[in-house]
N, C-alpha and C positions, 0 to 999 in steps of 0.2 A: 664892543664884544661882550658875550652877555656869560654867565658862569653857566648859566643853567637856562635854555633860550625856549621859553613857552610862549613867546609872542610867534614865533616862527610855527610852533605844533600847533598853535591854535589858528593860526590862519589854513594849516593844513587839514584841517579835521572841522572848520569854522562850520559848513553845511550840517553836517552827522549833530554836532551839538546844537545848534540853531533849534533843528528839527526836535530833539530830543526834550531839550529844554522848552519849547512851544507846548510840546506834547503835554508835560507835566501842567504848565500854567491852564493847557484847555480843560483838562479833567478836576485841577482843584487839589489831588490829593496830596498836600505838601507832608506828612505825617505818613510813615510807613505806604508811599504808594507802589502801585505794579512796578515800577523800574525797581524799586528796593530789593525786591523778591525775585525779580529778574535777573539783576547784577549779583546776588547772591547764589544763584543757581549754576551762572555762569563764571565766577570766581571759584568755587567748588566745583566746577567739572575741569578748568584750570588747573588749578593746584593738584587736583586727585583724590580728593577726600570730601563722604560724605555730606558734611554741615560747614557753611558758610555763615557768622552772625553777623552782620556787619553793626556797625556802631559809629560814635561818635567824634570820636581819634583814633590815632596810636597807641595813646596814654591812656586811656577810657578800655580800647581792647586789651593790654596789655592788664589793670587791674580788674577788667572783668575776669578774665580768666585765673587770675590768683585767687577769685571769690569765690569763683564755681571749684576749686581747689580743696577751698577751705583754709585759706594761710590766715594767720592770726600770731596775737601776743604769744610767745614763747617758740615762736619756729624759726629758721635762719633758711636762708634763702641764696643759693650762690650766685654770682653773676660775676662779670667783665668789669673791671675798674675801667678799661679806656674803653666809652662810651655815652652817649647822651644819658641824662640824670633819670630821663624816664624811668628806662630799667631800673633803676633804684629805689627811685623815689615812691612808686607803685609798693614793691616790699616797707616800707617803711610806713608809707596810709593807715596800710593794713595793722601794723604795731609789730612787725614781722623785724626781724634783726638782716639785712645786708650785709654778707659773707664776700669780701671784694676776693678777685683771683688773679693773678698777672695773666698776660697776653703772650700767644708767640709771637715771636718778634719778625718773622714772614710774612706769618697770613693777618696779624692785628689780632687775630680772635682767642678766645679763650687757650688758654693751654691744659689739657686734658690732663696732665703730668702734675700740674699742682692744683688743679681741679680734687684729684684724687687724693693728696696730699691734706689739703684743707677740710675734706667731709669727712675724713677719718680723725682728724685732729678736733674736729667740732665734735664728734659723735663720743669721743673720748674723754672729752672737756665736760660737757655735758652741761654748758651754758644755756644753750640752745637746741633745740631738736632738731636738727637737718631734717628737709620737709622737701623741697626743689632746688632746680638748676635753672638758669634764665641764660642760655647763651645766646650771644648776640651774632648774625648776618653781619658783619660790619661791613660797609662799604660796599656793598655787592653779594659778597661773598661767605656762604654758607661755613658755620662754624664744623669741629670736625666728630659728625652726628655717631657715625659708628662708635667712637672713644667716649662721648658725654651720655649717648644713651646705655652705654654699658654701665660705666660708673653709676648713674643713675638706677639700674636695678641691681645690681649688685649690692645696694643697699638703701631700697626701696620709695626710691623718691620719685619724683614728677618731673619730665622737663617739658618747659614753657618755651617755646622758639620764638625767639626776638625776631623776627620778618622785617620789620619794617625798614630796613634798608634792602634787606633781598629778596623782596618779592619779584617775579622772575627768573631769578637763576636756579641752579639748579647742582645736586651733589649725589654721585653714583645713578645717575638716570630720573632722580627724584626732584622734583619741584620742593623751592623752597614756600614756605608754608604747610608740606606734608612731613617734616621731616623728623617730629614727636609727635607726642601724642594728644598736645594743642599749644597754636601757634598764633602768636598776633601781629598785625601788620598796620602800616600807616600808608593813609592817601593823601597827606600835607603835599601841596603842590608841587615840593622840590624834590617827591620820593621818584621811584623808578616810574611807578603806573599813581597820576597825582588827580586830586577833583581841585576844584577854585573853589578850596577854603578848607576845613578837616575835613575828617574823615579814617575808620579805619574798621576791621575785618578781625574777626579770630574762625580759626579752623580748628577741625577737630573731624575725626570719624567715630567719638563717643555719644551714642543715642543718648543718656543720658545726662552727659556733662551739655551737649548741647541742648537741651531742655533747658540747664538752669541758665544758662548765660540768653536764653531769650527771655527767661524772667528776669534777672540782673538788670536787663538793658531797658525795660520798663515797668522801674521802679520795684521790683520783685512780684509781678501778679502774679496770679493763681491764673483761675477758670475764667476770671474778666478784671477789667482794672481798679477795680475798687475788692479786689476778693488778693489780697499782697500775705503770699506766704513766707517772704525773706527781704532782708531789706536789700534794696537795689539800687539803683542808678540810674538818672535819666540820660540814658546813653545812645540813642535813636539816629542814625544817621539821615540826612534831608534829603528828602525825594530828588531835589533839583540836582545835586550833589551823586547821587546816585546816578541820574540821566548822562552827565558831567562823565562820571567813570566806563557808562557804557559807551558812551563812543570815542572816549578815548581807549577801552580794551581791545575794539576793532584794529588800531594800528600799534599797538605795543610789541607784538612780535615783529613785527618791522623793524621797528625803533630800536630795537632788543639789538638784532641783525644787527643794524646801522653803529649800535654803540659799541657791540664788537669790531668794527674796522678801526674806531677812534682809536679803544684800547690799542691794537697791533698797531698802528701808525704813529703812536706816541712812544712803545715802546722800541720800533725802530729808531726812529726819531733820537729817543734820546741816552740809548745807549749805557754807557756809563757813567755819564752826569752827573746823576740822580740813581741810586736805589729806589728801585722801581718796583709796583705792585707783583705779587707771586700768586696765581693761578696754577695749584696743584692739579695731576693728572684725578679725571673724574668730576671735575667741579667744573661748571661755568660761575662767571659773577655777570649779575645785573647792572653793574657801574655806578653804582648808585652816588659813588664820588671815585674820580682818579686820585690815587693820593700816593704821593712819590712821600723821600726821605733823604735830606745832605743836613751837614753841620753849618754849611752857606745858606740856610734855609733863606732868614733876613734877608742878605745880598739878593740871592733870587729871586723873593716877592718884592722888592723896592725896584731892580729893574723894569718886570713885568708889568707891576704898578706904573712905570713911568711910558711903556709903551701900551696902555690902555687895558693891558690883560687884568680880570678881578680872579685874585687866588682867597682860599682862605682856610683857617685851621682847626679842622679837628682833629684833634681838643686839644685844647692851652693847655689843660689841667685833670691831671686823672679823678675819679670820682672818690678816691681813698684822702685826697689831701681838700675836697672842698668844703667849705666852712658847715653846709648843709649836714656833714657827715663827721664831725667831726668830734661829734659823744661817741665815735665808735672806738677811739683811741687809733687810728693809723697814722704815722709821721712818713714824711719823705724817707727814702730808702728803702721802702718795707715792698717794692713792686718795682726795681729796677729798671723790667723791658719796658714796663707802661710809659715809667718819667721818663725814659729814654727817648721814645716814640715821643712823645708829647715836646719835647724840645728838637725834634728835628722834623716832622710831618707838615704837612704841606699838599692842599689839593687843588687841580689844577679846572679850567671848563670840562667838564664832561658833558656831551649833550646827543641825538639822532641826528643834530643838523650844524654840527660845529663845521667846518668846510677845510678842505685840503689847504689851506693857504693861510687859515688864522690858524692852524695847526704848526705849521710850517715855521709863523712867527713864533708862535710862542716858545717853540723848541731849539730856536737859533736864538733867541734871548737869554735861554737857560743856559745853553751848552757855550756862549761869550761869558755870562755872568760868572762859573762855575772856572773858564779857564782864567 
């Protein structure tokens, strides 16, 4: 059984990429070809907003977009302690100070409640400059945009939308990726919409701000590439890698569909067992992981482990207690819901092609384990 089953999508989709991939190697242009600017057009009419840049990663769109920003030494930067280190670590490059924030303890994602609590205590402190917000999609599922893009004007900052697990879904009628006022996203093969190998996208409907992140992305040009008015980044995403996401975009609404039955079938399935993902009224999520929650966690991944299911956990470890962060002064305690979550979470196969029957087992494994 496979966690995350991309031998199964790419046998389905084998022809569409063959062709695509053919197409690139005939023409030669492995460096910003037609498909780049294709899948760019077509990801922005996607999402719903103007300018598509695509790029190099996740991690490459995510610090592009802090550059086109402007973030630097003396600024703080808020974000999601339970979360990949990306988020983070991007404010940090920059010389930018990581302002961690606990999580609700429903949806995973930021809490808007001490979101607000924290910019006002920093703006008071006067450590650092509160400059932006980075909330994170986690898991699927869009953070909560109305609450952080408030806060965010109210005292005049930026927000950066973390996509890259929720690209696809969607919050009050809106796709994720439109849902500030620039967003980045990752195409690592295990994301919702993946290429074979990196890959990642920032959006934006700013005619300006999108200017600079095409100069960012190579190397900072001007007028031609020896004419570098800022310094940038070789951040270019591969033609063949771009072919790769076009013809996987053709069936991702499918798949999307398909992964919405998973979701309901697991959560019949499994009842009370587990403390189970929450999809708030208005939001879809993209799945980008199932991720349940028991204090049997252990118990239940040693079973499943022993009947062939691969489960795995994000995260061990909130971003506030890891060694990388650790000049910021945060000790255990300081973010309750996160350590909380982090010692009991747990994600299960999410996939468009997991089958009625490995569903079946996996969920009569937990619900013996748990009794």
């Amino acid at each position: 059984m496979q966690f995350i089953d991309l031998k199964t999508q790419q046998n389905t989709i084998r022809h569409s990429v063959r062709a695509r991939i053919d197409a690139v190697l005939e023409h030669g242009k492995f460096i910003l070809g037609p498909e780049v600017a294709e899948l760019e057009d077509k990801l922005a009419a996607y999402v719903g907003v103007k300018h598509c840049i695509s790029c190099s990663d996740g991690t490459t769109a995510l610090l592009m977009a802090l550059m086109a920003k402007g973030v630097g030494p003396g600024d703080a930067v808020f974000t999601s302690t339970f979360t990949f280190i990306a988020t983070a670590e991007v404010i940090a490059l920059l010389g930018a100070t990581p302002v961690f924030i606990d999580i609700d303890d429903t949806t995973f994602n930021i809490s808007p409640a001490k979101l607000h609590e924290a910019v006002k205590k920093a703006a008071n402190e006067g450590k650092a400059k509160p400059k932006g917000i980075i909330p994170v999609d986690l898991f699927g599922l869009a953070a909560d945009y109305d609450a952080v893009n408030a806060i965010a004007k109210e005292h005049g900052l930026f927000v950066l939308e973390d996509a890259a697990q929720g690209f696809g879904g969607t919050y009050n009628g809106k796709k994720s990726g439109s849902l500030a006022e620039i967003a980045a996203t990752s195409f690592f093969p295990a994301k919702p919409l993946g290429c074979y190998g990196d890959g990642g996208a920032v959006f934006t409907n700013d005619d300006d701000v999108a200017q600079v992140l095409r100069s960012i992305r190579v190397h900072g040009k001007g007028a031609d590439k020896y004419d570098n008015v800022r310094i940038g980044l070789n951040g270019r995403l591969d033609t063949l890698q771009a072919a790769i996401l076009l013809a996987k975009l053709e069936v991702f609404d499918k798949e999307l569909e398909a992964k919405q039955r998973v979701a309901k079938r697991y959560s019949q399935a499994l009842g009370s067992a587990v403390t189970l993902p929450t999809v708030p009224d208005g939001y879809s999520s993209a799945w980008a992981q199932y991720s349940v929650r028991s204090p049997k966690r252990d118990a239940i991944c040693a079973a499943l482990k022993e009947k062939g299911v691969p489960t795995t956990i994000y995260y061990p470890k909130p971003l506030h207690l890891q060694s990388a962060f650790a000049g910021l002064g945060y000790k255990e305690g300081d973010f309750s819901v996160a350590e909380e979550v982090c010692r009991t979470v747990f994600s299960l196969p999410m996939h468009a092609y997991l089958s009625e029957q490995d569903q079946r087992l996996i969920c009569d494994v937990i619900v013996r384990a748990v009794e």
